[in-house]
N, C-alpha and C positions, 0 to 999 in steps of 0.2 A: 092103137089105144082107142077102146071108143067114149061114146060121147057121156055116159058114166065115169070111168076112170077119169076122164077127162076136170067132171064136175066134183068128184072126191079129190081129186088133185089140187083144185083151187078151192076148194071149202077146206083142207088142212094148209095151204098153204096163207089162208088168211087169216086161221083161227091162230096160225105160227107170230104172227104180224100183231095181233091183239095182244097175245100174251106177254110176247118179248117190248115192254113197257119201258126197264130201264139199261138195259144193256144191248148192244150191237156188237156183231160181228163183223169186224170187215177183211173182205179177201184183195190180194194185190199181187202182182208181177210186173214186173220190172222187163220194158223188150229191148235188144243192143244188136249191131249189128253180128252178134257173136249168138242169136239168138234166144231164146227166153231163159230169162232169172228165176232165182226159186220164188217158190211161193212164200207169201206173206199171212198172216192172219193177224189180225189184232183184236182184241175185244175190251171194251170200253164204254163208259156210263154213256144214256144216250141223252135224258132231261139234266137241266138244272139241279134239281134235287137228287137225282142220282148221283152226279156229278160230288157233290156236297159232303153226301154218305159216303161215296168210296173216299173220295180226300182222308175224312173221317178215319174210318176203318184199315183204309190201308196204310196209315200213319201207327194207328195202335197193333195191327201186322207184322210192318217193319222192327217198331218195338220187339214185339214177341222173337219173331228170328234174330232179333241183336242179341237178344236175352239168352239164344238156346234152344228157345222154344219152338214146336209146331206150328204151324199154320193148317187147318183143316179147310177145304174147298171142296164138300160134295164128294165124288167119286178119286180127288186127289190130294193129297199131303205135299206143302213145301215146307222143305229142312235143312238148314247147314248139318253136313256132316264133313268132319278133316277138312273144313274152311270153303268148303266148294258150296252151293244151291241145290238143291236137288228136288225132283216134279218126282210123284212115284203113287200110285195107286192105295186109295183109302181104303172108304168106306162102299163094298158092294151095292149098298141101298143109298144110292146120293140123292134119291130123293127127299130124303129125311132128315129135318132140319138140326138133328141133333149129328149131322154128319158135319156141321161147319164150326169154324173156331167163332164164336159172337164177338161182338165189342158192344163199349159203352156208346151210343147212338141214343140221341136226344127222340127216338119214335119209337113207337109200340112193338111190342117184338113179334107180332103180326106181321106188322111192314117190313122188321128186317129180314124174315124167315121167308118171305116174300122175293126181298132183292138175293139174300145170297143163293135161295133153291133159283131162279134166273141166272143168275151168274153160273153156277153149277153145272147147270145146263148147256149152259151156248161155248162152257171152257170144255165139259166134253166133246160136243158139236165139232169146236175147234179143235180139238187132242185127234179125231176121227181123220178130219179134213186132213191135217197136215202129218199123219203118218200114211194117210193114201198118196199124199202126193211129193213128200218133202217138203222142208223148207222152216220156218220160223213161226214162234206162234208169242205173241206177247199181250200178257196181262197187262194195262197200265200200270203204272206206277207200282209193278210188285214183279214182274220177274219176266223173262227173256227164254226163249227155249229153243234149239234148233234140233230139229230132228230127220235123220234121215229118212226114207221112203221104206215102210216097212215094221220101221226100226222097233223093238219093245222096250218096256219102262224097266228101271227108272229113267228119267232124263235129266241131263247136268243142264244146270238153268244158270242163269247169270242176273244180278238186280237189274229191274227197269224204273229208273229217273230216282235213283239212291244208292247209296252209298252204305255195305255193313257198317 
């Protein structure tokens, strides 16, 4: 690698750092003497106020899938179908903020179009990651996903930190 690729390397990975404002991703494994566990990912509000919004949101979410309804997430859709969760491929263009289900959120819909296209993002990121390597990927407080190495969508998801 030379000493350009080197400096584009770290000029996208810091502009990655700037941008990703309210949401994280984090990766984990588990070591036993039986040796390494699958892979973990989780993504999760990273400030305060992100924190807040999702509470928010992902309470009028749960709503929705109690109801029947969609959930829209960018490049993915979650849905009860025949009582199960299910993760399953959206909207082609998940950059576009009319790819996400809204809620009622006390800020500008600037701001929200904001958090969910970041969310969006770092849940494909995640959906990437954990079908290169296996393992688990989990939304806070909205859903649970195990997938095997490889594996293609849909995926049978399970709630996280709720109850249908």
């Amino acid at each position: 690698m030379g000493p350009m690729t080197r400096w584009l390397v770290l000029a996208l990975a810091l502009c990655g750092l700037v941008l990703a404002q309210d949401w994280r991703l984090y990766e984990s494994r588990s070591h036993t003497e039986a040796g390494p566990g699958p892979w973990r990912y989780t993504l999760s509000p990273r400030t305060k106020e992100a924190q807040e919004l999702w509470r928010r949101l992902s309470e009028q979410y749960r709503d929705h899938l109690r109801a029947g309804y969609r959930v829209d997430l960018g490049g993915w859709r979650v849905y009860f179908r025949g009582g199960v969760l299910w993760l399953a491929p959206h909207c082609p263009k998940a950059d576009n903020p009319a790819c996400f289900t809204f809620g009622a959120l006390p800020v500008e819909k600037a701001r929200q179009d904001r958090f969910l296209l970041e969310l969006g993002a770092l849940l494909e990121e995640g959906l990437g990651r954990v079908r290169a390597t296996g393992g688990s990927l989990t939304l806070s407080r909205l859903f649970r996903v195990e997938v095997a190495r490889g594996a293609s969508p849909p995926y049978r998801a399970a709630p996280s930190g709720w109850r249908p």
